[in-house]
C-alpha positions as a Markdown table, in Angstrom:
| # | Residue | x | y | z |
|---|---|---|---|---|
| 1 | Unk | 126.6 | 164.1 | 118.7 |
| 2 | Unk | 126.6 | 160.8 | 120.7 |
| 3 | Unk | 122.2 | 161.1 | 121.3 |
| 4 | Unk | 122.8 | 161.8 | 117.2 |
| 5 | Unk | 124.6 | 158.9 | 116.7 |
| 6 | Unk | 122.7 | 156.4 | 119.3 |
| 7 | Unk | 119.3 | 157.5 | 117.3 |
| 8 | Unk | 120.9 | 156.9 | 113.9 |
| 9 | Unk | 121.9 | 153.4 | 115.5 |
| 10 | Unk | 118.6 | 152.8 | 116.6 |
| 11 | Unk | 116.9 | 154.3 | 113.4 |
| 12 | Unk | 119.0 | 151.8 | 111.2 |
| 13 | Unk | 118.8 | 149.0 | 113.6 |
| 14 | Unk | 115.1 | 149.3 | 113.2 |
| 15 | Unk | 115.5 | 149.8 | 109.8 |
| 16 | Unk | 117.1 | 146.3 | 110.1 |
| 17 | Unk | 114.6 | 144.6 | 111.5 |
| 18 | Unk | 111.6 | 146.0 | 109.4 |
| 19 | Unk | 113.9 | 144.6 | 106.3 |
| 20 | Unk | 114.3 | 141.4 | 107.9 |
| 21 | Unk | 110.5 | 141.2 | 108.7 |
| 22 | Unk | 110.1 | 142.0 | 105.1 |
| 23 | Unk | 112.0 | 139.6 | 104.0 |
| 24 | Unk | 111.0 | 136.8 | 106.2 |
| 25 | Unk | 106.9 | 137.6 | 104.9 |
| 26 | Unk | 108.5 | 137.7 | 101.5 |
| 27 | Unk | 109.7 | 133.6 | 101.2 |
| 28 | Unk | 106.5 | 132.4 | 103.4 |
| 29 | Unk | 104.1 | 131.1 | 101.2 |
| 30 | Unk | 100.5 | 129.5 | 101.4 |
| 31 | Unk | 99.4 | 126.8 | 98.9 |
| 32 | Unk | 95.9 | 125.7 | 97.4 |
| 33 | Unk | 95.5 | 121.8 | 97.3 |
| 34 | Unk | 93.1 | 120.7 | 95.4 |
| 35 | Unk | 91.3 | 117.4 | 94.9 |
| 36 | Unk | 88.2 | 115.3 | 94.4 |
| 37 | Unk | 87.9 | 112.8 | 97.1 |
| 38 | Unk | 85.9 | 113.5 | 100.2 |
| 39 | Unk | 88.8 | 114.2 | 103.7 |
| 40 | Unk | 88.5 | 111.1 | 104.8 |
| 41 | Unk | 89.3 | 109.0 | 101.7 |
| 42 | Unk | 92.2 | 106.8 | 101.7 |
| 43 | Unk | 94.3 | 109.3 | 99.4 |
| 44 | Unk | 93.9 | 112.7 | 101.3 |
| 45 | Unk | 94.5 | 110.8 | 104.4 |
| 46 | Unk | 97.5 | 108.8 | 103.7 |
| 47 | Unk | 99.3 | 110.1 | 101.0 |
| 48 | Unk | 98.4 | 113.5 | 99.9 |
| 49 | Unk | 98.1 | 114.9 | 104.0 |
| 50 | Unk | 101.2 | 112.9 | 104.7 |
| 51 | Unk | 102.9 | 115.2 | 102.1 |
| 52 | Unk | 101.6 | 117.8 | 102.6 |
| 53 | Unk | 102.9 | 117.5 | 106.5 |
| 54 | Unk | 105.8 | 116.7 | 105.3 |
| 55 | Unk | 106.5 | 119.5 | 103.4 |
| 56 | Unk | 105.1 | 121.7 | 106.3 |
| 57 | Unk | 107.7 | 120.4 | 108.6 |
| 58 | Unk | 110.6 | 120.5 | 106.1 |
| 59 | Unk | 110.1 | 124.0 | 105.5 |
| 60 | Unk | 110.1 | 124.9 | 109.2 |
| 61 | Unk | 106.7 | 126.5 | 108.9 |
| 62 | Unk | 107.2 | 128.7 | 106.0 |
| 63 | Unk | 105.4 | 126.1 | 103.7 |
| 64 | Unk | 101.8 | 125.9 | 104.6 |
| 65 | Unk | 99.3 | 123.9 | 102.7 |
| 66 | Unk | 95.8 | 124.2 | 102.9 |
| 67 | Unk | 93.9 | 121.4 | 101.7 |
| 68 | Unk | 90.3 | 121.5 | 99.8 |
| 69 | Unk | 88.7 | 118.2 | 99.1 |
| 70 | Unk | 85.2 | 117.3 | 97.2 |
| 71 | Unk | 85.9 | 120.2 | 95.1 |
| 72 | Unk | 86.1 | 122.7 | 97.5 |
| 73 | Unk | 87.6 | 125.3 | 95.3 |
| 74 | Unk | 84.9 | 124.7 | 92.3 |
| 75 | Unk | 84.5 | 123.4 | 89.4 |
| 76 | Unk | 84.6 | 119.6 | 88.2 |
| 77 | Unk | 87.1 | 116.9 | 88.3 |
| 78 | Unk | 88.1 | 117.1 | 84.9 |
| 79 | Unk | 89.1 | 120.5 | 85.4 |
| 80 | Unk | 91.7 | 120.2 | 87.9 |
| 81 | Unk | 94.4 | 120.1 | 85.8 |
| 82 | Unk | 93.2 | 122.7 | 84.1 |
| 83 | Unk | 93.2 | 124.4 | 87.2 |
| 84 | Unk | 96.5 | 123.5 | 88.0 |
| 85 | Unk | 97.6 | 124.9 | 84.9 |
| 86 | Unk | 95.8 | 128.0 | 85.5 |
| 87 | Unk | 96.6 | 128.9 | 88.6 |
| 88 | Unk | 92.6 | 128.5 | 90.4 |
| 89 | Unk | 94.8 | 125.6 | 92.4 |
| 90 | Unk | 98.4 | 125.6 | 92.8 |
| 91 | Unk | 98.2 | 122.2 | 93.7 |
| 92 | Unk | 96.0 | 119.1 | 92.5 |
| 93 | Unk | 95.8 | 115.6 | 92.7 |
| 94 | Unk | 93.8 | 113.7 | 89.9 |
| 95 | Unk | 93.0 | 111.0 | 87.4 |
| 96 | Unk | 95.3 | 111.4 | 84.1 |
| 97 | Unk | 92.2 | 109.6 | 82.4 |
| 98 | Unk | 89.5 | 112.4 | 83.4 |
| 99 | Unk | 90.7 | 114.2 | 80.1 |
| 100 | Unk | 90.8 | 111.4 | 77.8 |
| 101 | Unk | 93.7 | 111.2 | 75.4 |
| 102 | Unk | 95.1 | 114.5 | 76.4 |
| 103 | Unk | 98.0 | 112.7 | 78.2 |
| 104 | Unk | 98.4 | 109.8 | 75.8 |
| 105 | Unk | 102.0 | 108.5 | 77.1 |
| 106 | Unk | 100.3 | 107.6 | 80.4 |
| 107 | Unk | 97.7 | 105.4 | 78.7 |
| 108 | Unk | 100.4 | 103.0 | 78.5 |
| 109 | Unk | 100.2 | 101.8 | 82.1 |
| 110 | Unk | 96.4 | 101.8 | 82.3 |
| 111 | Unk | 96.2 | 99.2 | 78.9 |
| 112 | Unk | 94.2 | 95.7 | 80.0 |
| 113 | Unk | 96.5 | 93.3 | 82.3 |
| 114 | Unk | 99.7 | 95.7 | 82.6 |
| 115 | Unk | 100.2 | 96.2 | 86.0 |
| 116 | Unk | 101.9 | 93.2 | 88.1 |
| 117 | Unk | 101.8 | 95.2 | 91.4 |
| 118 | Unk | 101.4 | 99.4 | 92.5 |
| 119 | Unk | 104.8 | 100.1 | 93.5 |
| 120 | Unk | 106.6 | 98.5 | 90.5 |
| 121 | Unk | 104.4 | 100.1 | 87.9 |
| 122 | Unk | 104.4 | 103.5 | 89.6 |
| 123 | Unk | 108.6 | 103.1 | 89.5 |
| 124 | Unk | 108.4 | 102.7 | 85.8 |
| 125 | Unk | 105.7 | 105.3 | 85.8 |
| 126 | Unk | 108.1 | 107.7 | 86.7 |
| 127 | Unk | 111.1 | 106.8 | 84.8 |
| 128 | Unk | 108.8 | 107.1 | 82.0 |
| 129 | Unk | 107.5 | 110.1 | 83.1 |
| 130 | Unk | 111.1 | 112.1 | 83.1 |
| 131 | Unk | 112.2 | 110.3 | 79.8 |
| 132 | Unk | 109.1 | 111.2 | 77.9 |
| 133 | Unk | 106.2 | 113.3 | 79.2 |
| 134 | Unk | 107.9 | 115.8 | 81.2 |
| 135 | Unk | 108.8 | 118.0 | 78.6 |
| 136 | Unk | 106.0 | 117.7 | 76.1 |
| 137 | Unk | 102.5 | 116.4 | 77.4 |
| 138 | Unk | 103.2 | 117.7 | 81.0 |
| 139 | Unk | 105.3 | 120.6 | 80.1 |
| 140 | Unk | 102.8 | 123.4 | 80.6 |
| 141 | Unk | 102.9 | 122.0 | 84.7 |
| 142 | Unk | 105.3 | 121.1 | 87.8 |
| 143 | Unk | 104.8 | 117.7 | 87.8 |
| 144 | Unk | 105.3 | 115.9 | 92.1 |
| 145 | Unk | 104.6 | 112.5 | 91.9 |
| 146 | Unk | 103.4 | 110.2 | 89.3 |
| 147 | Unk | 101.6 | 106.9 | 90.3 |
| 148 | Unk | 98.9 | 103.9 | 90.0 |
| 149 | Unk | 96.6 | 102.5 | 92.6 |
| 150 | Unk | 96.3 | 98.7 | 93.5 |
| 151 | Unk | 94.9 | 96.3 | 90.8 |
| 152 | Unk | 91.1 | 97.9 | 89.4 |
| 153 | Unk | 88.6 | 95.0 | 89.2 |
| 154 | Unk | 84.9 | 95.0 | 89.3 |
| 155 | Unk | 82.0 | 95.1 | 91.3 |
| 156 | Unk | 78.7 | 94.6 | 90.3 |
| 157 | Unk | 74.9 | 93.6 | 90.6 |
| 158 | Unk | 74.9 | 90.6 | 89.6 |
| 159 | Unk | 78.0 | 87.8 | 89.7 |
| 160 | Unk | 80.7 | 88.2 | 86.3 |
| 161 | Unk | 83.2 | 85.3 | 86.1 |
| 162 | Unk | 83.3 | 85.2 | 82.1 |
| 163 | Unk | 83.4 | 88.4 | 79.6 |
| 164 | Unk | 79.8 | 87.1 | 78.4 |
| 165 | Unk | 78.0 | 88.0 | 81.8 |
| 166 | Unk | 79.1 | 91.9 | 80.9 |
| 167 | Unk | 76.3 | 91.0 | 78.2 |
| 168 | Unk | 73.7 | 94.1 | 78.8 |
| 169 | Unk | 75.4 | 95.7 | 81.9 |
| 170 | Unk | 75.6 | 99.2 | 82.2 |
| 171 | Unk | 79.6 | 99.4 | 84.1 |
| 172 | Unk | 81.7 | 102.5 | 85.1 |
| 173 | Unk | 84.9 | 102.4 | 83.0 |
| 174 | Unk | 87.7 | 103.7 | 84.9 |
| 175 | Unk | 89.3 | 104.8 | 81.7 |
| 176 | Unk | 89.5 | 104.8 | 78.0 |
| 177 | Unk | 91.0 | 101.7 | 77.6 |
| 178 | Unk | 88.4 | 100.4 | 80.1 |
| 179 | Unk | 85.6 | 101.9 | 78.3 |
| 180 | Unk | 87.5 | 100.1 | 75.2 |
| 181 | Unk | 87.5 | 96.6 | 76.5 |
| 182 | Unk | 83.8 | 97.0 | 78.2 |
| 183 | Unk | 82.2 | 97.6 | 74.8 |
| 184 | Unk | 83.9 | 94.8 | 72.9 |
| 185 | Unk | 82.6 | 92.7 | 75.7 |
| 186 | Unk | 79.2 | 93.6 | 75.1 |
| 187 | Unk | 78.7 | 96.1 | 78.4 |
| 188 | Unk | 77.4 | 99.7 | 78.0 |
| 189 | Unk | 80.6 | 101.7 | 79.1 |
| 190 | Unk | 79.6 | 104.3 | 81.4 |
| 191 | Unk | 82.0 | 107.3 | 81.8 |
| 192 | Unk | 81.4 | 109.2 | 85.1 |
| 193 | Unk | 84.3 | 110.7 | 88.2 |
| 194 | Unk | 84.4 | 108.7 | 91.0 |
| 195 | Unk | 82.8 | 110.6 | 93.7 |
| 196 | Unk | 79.6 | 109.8 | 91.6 |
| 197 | Unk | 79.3 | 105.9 | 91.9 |
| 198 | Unk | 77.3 | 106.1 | 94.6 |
| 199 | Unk | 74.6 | 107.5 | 93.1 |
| 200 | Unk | 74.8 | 105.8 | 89.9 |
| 201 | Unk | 74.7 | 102.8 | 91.6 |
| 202 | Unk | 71.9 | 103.5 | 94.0 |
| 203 | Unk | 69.8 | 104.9 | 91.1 |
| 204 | Unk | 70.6 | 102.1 | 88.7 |
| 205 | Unk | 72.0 | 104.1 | 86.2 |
| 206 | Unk | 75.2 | 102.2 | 86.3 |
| 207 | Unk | 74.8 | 97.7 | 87.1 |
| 208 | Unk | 78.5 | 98.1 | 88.5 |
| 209 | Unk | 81.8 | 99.6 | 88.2 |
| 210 | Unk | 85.5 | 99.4 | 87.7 |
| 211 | Unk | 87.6 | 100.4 | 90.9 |
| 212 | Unk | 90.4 | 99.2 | 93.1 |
| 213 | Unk | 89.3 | 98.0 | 96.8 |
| 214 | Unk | 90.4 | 100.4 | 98.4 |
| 215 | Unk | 88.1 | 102.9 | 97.3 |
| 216 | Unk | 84.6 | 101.1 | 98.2 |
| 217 | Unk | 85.1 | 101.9 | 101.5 |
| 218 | Unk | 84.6 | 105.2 | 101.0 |
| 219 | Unk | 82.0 | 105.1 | 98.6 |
| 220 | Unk | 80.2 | 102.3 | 100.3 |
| 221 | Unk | 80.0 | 100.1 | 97.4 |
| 222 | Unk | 80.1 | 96.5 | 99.1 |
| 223 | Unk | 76.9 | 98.1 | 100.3 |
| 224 | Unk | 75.5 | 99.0 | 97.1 |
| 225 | Unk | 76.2 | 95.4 | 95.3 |
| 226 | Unk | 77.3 | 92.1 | 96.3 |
| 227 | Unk | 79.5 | 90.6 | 93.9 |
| 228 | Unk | 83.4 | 91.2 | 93.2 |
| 229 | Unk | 85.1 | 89.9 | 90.8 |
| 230 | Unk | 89.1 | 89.5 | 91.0 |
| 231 | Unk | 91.6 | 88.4 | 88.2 |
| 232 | Unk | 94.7 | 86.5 | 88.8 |
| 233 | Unk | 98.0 | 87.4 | 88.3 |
| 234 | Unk | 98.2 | 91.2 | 86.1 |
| 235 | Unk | 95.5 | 93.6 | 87.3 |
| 236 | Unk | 92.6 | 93.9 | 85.0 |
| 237 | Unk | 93.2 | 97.8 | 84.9 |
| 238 | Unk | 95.0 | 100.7 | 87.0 |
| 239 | Unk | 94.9 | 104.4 | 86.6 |
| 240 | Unk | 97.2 | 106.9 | 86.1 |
| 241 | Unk | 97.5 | 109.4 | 88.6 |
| 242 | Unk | 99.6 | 112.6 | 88.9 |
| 243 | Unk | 100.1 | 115.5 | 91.9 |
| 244 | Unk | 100.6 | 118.5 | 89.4 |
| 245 | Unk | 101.8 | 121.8 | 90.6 |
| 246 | Unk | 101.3 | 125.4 | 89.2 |
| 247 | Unk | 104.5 | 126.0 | 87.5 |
| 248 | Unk | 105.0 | 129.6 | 87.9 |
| 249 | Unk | 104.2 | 129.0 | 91.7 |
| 250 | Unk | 106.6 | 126.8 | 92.0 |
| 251 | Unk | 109.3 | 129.0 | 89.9 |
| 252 | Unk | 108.8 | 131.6 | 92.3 |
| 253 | Unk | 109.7 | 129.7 | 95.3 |
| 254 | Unk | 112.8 | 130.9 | 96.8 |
| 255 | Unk | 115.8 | 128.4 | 96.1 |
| 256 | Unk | 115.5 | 127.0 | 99.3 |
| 257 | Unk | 112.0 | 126.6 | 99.6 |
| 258 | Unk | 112.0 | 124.6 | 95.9 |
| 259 | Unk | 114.4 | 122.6 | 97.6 |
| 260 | Unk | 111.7 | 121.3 | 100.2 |
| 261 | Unk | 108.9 | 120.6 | 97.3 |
| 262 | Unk | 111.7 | 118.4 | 95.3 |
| 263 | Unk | 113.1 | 117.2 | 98.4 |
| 264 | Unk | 109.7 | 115.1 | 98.9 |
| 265 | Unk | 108.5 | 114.6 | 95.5 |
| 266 | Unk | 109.7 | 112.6 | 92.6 |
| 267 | Unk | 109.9 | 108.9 | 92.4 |
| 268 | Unk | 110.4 | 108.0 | 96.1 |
| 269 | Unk | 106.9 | 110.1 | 96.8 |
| 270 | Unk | 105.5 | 108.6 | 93.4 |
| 271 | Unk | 106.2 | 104.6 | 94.9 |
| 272 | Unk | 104.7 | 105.4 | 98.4 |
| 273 | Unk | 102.4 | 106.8 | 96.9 |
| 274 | Unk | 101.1 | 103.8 | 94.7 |
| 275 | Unk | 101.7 | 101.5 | 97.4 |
| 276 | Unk | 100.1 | 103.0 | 99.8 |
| 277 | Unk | 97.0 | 103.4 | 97.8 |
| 278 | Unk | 97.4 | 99.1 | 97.4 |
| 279 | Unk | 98.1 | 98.5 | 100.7 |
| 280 | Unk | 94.4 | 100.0 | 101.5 |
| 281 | Unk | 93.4 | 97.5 | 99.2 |
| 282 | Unk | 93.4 | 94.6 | 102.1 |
| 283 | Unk | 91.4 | 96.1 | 104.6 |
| 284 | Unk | 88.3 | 97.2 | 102.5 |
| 285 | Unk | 88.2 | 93.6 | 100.9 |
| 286 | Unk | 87.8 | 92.1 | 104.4 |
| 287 | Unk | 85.0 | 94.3 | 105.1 |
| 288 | Unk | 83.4 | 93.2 | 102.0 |
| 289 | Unk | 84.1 | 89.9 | 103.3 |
| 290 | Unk | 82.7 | 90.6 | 106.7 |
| 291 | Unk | 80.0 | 91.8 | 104.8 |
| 292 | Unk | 78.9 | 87.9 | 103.4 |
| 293 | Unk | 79.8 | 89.5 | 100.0 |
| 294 | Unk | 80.1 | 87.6 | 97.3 |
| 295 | Unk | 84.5 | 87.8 | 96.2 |
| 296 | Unk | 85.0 | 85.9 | 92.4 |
| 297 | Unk | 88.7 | 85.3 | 92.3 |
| 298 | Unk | 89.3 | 84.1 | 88.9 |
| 299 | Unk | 92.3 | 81.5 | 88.3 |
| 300 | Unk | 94.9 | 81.9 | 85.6 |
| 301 | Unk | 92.5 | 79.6 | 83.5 |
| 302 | Unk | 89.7 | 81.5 | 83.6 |
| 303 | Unk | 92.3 | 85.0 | 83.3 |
| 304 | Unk | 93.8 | 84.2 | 80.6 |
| 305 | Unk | 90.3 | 84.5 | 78.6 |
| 306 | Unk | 89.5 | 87.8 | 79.5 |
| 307 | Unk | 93.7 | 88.6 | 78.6 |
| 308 | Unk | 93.0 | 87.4 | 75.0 |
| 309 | Unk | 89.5 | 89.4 | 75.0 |
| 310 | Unk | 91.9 | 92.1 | 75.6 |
| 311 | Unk | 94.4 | 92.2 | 73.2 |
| 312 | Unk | 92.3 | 93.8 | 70.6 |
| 313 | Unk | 92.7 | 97.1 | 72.8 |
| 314 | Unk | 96.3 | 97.1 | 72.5 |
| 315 | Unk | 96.4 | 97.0 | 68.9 |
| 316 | Unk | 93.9 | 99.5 | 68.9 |
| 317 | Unk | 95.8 | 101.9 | 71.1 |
| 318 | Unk | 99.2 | 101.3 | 69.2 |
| 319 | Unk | 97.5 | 102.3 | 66.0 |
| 320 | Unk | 95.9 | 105.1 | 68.2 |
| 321 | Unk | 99.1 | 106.5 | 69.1 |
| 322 | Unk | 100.9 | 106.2 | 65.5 |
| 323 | Unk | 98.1 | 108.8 | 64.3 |
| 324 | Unk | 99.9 | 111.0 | 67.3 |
| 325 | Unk | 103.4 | 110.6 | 66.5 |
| 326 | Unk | 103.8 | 108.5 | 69.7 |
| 327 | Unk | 105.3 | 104.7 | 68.9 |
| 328 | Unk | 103.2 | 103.0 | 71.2 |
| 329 | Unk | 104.2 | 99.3 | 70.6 |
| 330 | Unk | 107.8 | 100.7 | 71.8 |
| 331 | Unk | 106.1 | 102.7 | 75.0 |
| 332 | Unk | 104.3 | 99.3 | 76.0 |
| 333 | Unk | 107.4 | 97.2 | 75.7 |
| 334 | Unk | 109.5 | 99.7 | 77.6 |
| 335 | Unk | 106.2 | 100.1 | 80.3 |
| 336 | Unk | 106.6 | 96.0 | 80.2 |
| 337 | Unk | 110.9 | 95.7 | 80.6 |
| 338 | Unk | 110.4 | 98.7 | 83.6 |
| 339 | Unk | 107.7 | 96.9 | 85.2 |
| 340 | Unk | 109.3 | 93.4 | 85.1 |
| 341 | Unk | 112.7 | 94.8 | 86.4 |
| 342 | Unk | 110.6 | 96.4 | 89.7 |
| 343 | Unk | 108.4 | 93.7 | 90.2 |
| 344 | Unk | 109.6 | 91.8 | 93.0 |
């Protein structure tokens, strides 16, 4: 009776410990990240690897997030929220504009001379986000962080300092309302993903494009042309950027484990994010300057005529919106009051 008893004990503690096991396999889960930008690039490396550490640590190990850059995973940039979406990823990180005017809200922040700095604008960006894309334009994903980079300007072939020396050029737009205000300026908009300036530039299929600093390091533009031209004050452009999650990955996290994702995601994530992607900004303009290039800075004068060239693009995108059921007049003056209150 007692060897009866003693195997029974050991049968069920075993029993135990298989259960346990089970269990512990059971709430460990591996995620796909996927996104556009070579390793190296500023954004892998200093944002999206710093949370993806993050959320390694946080979860003790039971979070583990492999990473796929350039593409890694298939497919083409404009697809990755698809892919989000879908489940091919159950992370991704890209550019709201790569599907034009499927995201419409977000267009707000990416409208001509919006943006006063990255951190303030990705604030409102979020803000925004949870009061009116969450639950309709976003719904069908887990949306992380929501954020801009540091203010877009451009570089190009040959020197730009007023909107008639765009006359002829063939410029990458960084997004619709880019692409607007490059036509009416009498440039050839040129729609292509970043990872494919290089090229365009090289080959002369593009004269120059639109991007923030921070990024021509990594795609060697400063290499590729020598003039920049920078705007005072509100940035000429920014994009939109979000870091989407599969939603019915995330819904089947255990309790805990969702815990960790929200725990570093949201608008805290969302501001480090954008001003992190600025604060790159610095250190790739000095190596254009180390590089003899020529740097335009353009004074509030000489602004102020490309900010009235502009305004046509807002009226545009207002009347845009109305066809959508979206009041955009009332999006750009709440994008405008967020944006102020942040800006420090």
């Amino acid at each position: 009776m007692t060897n009866r008893r003693t195997m029974l004990g050991v049968l069920g503690g075993a029993a135990m410990l298989a259960f346990g096991a089970t269990q512990g396999v059971a709430q460990e889960v591996t995620l796909k990240l996927h996104q556009f930008l070579p390793a190296q690039a500023n954004v892998p490396k200093l944002v999206l690897d710093v949370w993806a550490d993050n959320v390694e640590e946080a979860s003790e190990g039971r979070i583990k997030i492999d990473r796929f850059p350039s593409m890694q995973l298939g497919g083409r940039p404009p697809e990755l929220m698809d892919q989000a979406i879908d489940g091919v990823a159950d992370i991704v990180w890209t550019v709201v504009g790569y599907t034009p005017g499927r995201f419409p809200s977000t267009e707000v922040f990416e409208l001509p001379f919006m943006m006063t700095n990255a951190r303030a604008a990705s604030r409102a960006y979020w803000e925004m986000f949870e009061k009116h894309m969450k639950d309709t334009e976003f719904q069908d994903v887990h949306i992380l962080g929501t954020w801009v980079h540091g203010p877009g300007l451009i570089h190009s072939s040959r020197p730009v300092a007023t909107p008639e020396d765009l006359q002829g050029m063939k410029i990458r737009g960084g997004s619709r309302s880019v692409n607007s205000l490059l036509t009416k300026l009498g440039a050839t908009p040129v729609g292509m993903p970043v990872p494919a300036v290089p090229e365009g530039l090289s080959k002369g299929v593009i004269d120059g494009t639109t991007i923030p600093w921070e990024v021509t390091a990594a795609l060697k533009v400063p290499e590729l042309v020598g003039n920049h031209t920078e705007f005072t004050g509100n940035a000429l452009y920014v994009l939109t950027f979000v870091l989407a999650m599969n939603k019915a990955k995330y819904e089947s996290l255990p309790d805990d484990l969702k815990q960790v994702i929200d725990d570093n995601s949201g608008l805290e994530f969302s501001v480090f994010a954008g001003g992190t992607q600025a604060d790159a900004d610095g250190p790739a303009r000095a190596a254009a300057v180390e590089r003899g290039n020529n740097i335009i800075t353009l004074d509030e004068a000489q602004t102020a005529v490309w900010r009235e060239a502009s305004q046509p693009i807002y009226d545009e995108w207002v009347a845009d919106m109305e066809g959508k059921g979206i009041d955009g007049q009332a999006l750009i003056d709440e994008a405008r009051m967020l944006i102020d209150k942040y800006t420090e």
